[in-house]
N, C-alpha and C positions, 0 to 999 in steps of 0.2 A: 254473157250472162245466162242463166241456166234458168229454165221454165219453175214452178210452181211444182215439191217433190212432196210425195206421198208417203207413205210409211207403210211398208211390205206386211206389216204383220194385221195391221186394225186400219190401214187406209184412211186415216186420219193426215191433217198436214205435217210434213217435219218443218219445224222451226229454226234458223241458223243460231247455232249455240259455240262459244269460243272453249276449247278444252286448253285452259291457262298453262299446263304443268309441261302437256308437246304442243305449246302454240303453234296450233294448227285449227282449222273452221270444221266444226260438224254441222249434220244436219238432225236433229232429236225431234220424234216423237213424243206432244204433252201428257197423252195419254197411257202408252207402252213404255219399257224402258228400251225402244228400238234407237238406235244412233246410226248414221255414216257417215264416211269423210266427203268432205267437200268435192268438187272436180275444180270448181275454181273461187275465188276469193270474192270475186266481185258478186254479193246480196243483192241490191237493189244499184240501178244506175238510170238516173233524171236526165232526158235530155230536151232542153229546153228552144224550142220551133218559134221564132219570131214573127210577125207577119209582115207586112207591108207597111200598113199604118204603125207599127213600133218603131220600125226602124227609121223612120222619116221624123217621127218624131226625137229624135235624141239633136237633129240637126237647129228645132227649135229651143232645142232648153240647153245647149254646150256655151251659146254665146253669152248666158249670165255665167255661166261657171267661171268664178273666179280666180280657180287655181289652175288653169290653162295658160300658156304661153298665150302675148298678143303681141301684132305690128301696127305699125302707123304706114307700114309701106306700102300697104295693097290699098286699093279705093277697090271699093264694091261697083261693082259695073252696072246693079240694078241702080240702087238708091244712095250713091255715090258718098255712103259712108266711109270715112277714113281708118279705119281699124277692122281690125279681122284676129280672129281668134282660131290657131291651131291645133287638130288632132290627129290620129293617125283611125280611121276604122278596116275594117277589115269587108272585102268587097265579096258578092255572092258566096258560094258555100265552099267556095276555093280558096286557099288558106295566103289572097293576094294582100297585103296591107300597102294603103296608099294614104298619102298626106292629101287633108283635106283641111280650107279656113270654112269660117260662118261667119258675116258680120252680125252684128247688134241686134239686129231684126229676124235672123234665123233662118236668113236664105244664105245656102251654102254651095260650094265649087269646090273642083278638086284643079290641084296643084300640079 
């Protein structure tokens, strides 16, 4: 993604502008009639940092979801509930996905 582009003639900002007819991205000046081509497509990109307390929390609100897979086969090892509800999350910023249950109560294990 490409930094915040000026405008060479009045140093005003260029704005990203679509030129429809050789769909291609420019970059235009509001105030000049200055234009350039893009270097790359990607305008803005959101990347969204979870923290600790988020992620802990999805563990408590999964076992109301009711459109999850459940078993009767697991017993909770805490509070020796019968059922357990299945998902898959995805572990530290490594791209590992592991099966994890929750029972009813929101205390969860992984698989």
């Amino acid at each position: 993604m490409s930094t915040m582009k000026f405008c060479r003639e009045c140093n005003n900002i260029l704005y990203p502008r679509e030129d429809r007819d050789q769909k291609i991205l420019l970059y235009a000046c509001r105030n000049c009639d200055h234009q350039e081509i893009a270097d790359d497509n990607c305008v803005y990109r959101n990347e969204v940092h979870h923290s600790v307390a988020e992620r802990t929390q999805v563990l408590q609100d999964v076992a109301a979801d009711p459109t999850l897979p459940r078993t009767k086969a697991v017993t909770c090892t805490v509070c020796k509930h019968p059922e357990a509800v299945f998902f898959q999350e995805i572990f530290e910023k490594k791209q590992h996905i592991g099966d994890s249950f929750s029972n009813s109560y929101g205390r969860g294990g992984k698989i």
